[in-house]
Rosetta silent file (secondary structure, phi, psi, omega in degrees, C-alpha in Angstrom):
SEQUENCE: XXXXXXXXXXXXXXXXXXXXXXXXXXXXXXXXXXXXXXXXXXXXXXXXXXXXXXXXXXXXXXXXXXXXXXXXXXXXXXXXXXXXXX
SCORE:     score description
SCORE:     0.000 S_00000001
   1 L     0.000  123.458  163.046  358.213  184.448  233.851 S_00000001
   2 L   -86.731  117.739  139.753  354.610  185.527  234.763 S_00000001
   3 L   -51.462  103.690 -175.394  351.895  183.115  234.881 S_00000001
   4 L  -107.784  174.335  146.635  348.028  184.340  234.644 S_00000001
   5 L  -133.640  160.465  172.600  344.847  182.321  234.796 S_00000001
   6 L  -153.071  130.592 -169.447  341.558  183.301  234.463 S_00000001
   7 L   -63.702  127.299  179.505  338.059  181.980  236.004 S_00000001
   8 L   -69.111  -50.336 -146.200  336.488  181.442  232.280 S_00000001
   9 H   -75.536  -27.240 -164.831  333.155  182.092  233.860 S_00000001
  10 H   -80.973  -14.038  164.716  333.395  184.668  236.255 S_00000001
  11 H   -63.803  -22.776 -164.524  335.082  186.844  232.871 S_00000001
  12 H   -82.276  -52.189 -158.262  331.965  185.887  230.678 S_00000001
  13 H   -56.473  -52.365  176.436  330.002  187.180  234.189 S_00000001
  14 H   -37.437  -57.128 -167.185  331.854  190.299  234.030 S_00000001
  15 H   -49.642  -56.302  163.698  331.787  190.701  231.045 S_00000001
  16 H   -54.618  -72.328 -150.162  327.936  190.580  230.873 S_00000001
  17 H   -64.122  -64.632 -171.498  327.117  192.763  233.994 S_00000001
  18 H   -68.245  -27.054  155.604  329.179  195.531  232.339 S_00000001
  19 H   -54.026  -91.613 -179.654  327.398  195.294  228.657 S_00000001
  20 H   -25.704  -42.898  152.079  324.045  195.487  230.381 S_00000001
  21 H   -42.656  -33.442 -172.011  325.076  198.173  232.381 S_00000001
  22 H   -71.311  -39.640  176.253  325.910  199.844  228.870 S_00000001
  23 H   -68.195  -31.361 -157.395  322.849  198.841  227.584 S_00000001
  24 H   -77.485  -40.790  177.913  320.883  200.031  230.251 S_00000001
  25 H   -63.931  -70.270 -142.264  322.412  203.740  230.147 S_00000001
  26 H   -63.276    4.862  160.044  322.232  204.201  226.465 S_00000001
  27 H   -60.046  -51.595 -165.713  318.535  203.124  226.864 S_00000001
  28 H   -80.971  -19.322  164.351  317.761  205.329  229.792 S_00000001
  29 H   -57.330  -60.408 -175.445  319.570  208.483  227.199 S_00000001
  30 L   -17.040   35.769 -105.976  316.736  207.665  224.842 S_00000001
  31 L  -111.424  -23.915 -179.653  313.480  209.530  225.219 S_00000001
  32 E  -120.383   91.649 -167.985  312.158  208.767  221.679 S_00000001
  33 E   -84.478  177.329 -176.678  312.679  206.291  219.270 S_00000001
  34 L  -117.777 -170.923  167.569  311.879  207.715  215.392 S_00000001
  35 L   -73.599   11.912 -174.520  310.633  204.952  212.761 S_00000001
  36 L   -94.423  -80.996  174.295  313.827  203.734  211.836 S_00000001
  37 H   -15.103  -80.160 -178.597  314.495  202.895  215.798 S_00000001
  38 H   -33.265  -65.144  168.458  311.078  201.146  215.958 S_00000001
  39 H    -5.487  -80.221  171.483  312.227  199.062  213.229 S_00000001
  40 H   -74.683  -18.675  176.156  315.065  197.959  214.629 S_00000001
  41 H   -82.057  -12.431  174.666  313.935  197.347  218.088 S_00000001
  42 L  -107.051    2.819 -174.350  311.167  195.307  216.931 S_00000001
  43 L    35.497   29.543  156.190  312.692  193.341  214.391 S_00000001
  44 L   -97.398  137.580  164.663  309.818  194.228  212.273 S_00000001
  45 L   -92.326  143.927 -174.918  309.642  195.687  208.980 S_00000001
  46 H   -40.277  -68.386  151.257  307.552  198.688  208.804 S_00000001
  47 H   -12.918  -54.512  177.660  304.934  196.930  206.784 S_00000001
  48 H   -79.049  -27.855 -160.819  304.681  194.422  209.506 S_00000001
  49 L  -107.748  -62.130 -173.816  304.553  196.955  212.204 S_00000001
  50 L   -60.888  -17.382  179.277  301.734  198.973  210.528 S_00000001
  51 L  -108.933  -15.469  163.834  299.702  195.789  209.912 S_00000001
  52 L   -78.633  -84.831 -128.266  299.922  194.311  213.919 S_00000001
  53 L  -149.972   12.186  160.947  299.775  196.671  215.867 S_00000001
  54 L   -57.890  -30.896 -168.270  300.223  200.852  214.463 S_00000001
  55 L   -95.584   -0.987 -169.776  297.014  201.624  214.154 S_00000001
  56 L   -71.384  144.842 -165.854  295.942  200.409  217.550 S_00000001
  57 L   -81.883  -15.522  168.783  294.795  203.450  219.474 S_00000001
  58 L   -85.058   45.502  174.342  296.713  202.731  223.175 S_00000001
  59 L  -114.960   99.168 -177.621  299.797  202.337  220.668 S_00000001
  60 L   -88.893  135.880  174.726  301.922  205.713  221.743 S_00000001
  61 L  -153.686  141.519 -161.784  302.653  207.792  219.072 S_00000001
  62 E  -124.558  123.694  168.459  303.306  211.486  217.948 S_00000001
  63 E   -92.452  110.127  165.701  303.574  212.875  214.697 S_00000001
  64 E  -135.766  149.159 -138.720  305.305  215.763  214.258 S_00000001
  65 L    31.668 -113.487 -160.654  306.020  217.698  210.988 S_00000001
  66 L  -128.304   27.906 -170.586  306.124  214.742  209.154 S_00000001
  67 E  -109.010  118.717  168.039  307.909  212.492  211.187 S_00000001
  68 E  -111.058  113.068  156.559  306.722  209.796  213.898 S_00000001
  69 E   -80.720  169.631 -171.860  308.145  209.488  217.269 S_00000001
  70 E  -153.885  108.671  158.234  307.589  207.108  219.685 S_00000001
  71 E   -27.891   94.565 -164.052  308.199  207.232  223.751 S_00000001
  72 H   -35.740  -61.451 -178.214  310.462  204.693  224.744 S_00000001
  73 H   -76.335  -21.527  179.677  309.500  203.230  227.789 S_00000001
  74 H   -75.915   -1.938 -162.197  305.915  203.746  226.905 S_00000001
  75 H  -122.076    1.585 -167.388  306.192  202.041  223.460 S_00000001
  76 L  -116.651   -7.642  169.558  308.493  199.081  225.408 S_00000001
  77 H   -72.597  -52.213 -155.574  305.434  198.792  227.772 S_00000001
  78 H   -90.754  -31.366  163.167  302.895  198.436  225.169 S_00000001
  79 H   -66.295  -33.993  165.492  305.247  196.044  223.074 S_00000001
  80 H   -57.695  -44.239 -160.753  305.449  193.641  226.246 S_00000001
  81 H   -72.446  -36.163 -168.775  301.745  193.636  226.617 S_00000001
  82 H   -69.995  -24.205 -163.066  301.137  193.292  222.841 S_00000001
  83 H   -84.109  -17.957 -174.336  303.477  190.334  222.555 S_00000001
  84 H   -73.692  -50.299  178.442  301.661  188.344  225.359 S_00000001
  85 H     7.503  -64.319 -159.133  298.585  188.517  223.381 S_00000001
  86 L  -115.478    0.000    0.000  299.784  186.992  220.706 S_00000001
């Protein structure tokens, strides 16, 4: 008969360090979010997004055809800054 144990915490620690790794790639794949993204990464409804803090002019954003993107790291920069603000 085999016996195993397992360190609760240092599994949860694993466990973490390798999501966050996960997160951290599929982040750094990213280059754009669209408005749907923005959405969700803000936990904002559009409405909500467009009434804080869309129209502010250092808020980067590119329309193109009819579609708005938005730079990732530059829109998770400007989301840190905006949030101390307030």
């Amino acid at each position: 008969m085999i016996e195993v144990k397992l360190d609760e915490k240092e599994v949860r620690t694993l466990c973490l360090e390798k999501i966050e790794e996960h997160i951290k790639k599929v982040d750094s794949e990213m280059l754009f979010w669209d408005t749907k993204e923005l959405v969700k990464r803000t936990c904002m409804s559009l409405s909500t997004i467009q009434r804080e803090f869309f129209y502010e002019p250092d808020f980067p954003k590119r329309k193109v055809g009819g579609k708005w993107y938005f730079p990732v790291q530059q829109t998770k920069d400007f989301l840190l800054k905006w949030i101390e603000k307030h």
